[in-house]
C-alpha positions as CSV (number, residue, x, y, z in Angstrom):
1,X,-77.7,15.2,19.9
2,X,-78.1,18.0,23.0
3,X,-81.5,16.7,23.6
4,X,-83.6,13.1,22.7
5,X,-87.1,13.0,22.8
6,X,-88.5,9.4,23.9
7,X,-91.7,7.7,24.2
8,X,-92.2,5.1,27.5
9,X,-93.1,2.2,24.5
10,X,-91.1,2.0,22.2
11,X,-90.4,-1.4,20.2
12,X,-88.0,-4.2,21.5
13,X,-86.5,-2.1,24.7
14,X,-88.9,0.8,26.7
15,X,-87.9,4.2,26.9
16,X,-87.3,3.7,30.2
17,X,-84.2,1.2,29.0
18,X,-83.2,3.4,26.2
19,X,-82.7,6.6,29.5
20,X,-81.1,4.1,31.3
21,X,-78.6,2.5,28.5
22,X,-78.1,6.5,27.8
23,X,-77.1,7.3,31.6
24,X,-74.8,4.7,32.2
25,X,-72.5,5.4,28.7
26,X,-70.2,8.4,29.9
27,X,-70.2,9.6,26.3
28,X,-73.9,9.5,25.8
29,X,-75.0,10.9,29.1
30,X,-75.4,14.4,28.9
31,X,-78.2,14.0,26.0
32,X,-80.9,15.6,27.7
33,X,-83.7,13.1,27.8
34,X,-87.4,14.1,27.3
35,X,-90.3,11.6,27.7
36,X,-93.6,12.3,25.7
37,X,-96.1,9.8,26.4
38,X,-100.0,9.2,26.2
39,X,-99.4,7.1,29.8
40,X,-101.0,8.4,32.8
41,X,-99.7,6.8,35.3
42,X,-98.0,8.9,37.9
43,X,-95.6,6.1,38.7
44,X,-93.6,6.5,35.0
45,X,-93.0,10.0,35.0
46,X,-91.1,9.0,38.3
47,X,-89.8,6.2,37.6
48,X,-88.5,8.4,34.5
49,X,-87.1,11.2,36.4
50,X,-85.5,8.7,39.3
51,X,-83.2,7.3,35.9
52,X,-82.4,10.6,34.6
53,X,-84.5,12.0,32.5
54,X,-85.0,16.0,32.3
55,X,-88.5,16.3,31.8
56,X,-91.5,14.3,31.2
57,X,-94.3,15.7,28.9
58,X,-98.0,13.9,28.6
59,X,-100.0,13.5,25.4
60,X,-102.0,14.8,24.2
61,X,-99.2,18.1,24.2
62,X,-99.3,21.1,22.0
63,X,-96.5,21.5,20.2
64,X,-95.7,25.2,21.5
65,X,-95.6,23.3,24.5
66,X,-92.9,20.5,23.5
67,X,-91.0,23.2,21.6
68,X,-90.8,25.4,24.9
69,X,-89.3,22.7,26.7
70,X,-87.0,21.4,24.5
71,X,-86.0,25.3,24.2
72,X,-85.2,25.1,28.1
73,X,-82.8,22.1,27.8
74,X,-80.4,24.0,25.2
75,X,-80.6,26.9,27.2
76,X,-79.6,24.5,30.1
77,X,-77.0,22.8,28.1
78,X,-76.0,26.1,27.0
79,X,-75.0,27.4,30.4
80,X,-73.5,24.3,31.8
81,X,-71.6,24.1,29.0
């Protein structure tokens, strides 16, 4: 996949292992990785970004609003590429 969209709780390992497990496999880690999650804290989102992650989105989210920036890392991908 070009892009993964992960919740922060997610059953047996957090999204925040999942990133990490991603980052660290050479053949996995230029998935774009793109948290969606109903936690507020300020400390995930940049705990998120510090591992790699490429965005981070809160719920509630509209989905024109997922779909934009999902949109932005292919178009990223795309021009790296």
């Amino acid at each position: 996949p070009d892009v993964m969209l992960l919740d922060a709780q997610l059953g047996g390992m957090s999204g925040l292992q999942v990133c990490e497990a991603l980052k660290a496999d050479s053949s996995l880690n230029d998935i774009a990785v793109v948290f969606v999650s109903g936690c507020t804290e300020p400390e995930l989102e940049s705990a998120a970004l510090k591992i790699g992650a490429e965005d981070f989105i809160q719920k509630p989210f509209s989905p024109p609003q997922v779909v934009a920036r999902v949109n932005n890392q292919l178009r990223l991908r795309r021009q790296t590429a």
